[in-house]
KOLLUM-919292 format. One record per residue (C-alpha): residue number from 1; residue in three letters; z, x, y. Coordinates in nm, 3 decimals, decimal comma. Layout:
# KOLLUM-919292
k;r;Z;X;Y
NUM;ALA;Z;X;Y .
...
***
This chain:
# KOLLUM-919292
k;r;Z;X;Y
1;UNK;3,756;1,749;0,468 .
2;UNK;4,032;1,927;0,231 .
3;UNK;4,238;2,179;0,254 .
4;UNK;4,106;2,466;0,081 .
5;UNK;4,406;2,699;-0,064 .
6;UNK;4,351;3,064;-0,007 .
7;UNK;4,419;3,296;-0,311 .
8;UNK;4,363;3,619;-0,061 .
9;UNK;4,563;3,931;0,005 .
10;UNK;4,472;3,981;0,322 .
11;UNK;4,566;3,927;0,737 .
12;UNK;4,457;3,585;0,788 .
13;UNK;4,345;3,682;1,148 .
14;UNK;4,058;3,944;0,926 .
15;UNK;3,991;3,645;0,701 .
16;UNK;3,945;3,393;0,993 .
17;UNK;3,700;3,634;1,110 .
18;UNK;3,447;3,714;0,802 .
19;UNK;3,454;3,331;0,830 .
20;UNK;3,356;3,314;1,171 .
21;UNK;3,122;3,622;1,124 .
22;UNK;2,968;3,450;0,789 .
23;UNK;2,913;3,082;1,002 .
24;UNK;2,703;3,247;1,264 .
25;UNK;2,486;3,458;1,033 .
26;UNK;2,451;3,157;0,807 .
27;UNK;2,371;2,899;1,100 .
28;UNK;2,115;3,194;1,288 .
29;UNK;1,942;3,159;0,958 .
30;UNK;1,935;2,781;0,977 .
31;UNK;1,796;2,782;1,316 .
32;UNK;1,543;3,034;1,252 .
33;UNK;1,442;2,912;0,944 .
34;UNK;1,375;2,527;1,117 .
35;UNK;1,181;2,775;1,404 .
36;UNK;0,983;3,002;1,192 .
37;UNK;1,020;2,950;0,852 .
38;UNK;0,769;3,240;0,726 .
39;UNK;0,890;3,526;1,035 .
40;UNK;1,058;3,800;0,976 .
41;UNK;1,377;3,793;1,163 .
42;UNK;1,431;3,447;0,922 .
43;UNK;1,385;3,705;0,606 .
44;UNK;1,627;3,950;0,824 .
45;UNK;1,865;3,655;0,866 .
46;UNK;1,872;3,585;0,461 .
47;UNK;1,911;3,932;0,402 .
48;UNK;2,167;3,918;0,667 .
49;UNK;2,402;3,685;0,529 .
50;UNK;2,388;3,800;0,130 .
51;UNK;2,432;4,125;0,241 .
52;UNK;2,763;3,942;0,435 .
53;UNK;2,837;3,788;0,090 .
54;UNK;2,781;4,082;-0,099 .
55;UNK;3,014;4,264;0,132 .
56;UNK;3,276;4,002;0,075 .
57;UNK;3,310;4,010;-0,311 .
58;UNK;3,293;4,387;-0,287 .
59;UNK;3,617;4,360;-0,094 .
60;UNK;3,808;4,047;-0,206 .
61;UNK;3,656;4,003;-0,614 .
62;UNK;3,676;3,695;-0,700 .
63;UNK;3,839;3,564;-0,425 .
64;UNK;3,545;3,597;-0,209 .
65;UNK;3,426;3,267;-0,287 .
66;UNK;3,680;3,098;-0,107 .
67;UNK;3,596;3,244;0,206 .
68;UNK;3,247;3,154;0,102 .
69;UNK;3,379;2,817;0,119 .
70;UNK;3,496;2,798;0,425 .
71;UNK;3,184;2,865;0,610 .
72;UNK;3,026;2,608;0,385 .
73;UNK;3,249;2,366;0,474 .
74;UNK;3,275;2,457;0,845 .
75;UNK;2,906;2,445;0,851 .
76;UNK;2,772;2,239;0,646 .
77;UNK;2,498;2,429;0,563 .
78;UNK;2,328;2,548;0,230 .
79;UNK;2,371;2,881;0,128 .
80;UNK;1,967;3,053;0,159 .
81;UNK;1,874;3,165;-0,168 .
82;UNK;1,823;3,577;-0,193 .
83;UNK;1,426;3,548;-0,199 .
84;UNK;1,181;3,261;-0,148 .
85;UNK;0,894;3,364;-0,323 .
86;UNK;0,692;3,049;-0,278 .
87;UNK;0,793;2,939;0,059 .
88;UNK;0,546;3,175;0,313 .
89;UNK;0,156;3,269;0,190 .
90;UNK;0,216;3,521;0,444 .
91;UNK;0,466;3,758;0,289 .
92;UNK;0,419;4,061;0,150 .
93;UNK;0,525;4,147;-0,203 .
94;UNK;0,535;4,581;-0,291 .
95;UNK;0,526;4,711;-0,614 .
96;UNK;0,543;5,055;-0,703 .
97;UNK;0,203;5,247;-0,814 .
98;UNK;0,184;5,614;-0,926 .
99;UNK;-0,024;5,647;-0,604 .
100;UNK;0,212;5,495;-0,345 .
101;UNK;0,304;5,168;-0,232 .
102;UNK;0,087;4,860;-0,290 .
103;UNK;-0,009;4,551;-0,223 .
***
């Protein structure tokens, strides 16, 4: 494995832990997903760890995706993609009707 070269104003100790943070979310998804692949707490779990990522290029810009890196490469795990449409004929998809909420 390389040495990945951090670009990043910031405390290494707070950057250390988003990565550590970002690992766990992304590896609860893994397991979850391999457990239940259609439940909700594995949707929670995606939601979870972009809403992680989204955090992190709020803060850091462009930079983000080194840290990003990091818990890909101290994982080894895929990044989940923000919605599997296909994946679960159990899922329920709302759209917006003058009347309310549908299905």
């Amino acid at each position: 494995m390389g040495v990945i070269t951090m670009h990043l104003h910031a405390n290494l100790e707070t950057i250390d832990r988003l990565v550590e943070q970002g690992a766990l979310i992304l590896r609860s998804f893994h397991a979850q997903r391999a457990e239940n692949p259609c439940g909700s707490q594995t949707e929670f779990l995606r939601g979870e760890f972009n809403g992680w990522r989204n955090t992190i290029h709020t803060e850091y810009h462009d930079s983000a995706e080194e840290i990003v890196d990091r818990v890909l490469a101290e994982t080894c795990l895929p990044i989940p993609a923000a919605f599997d449409s296909g994946h679960c004929s159990t899922a329920y998809y709302w759209r917006w009707h003058p009347t309310g909420l549908t299905r």
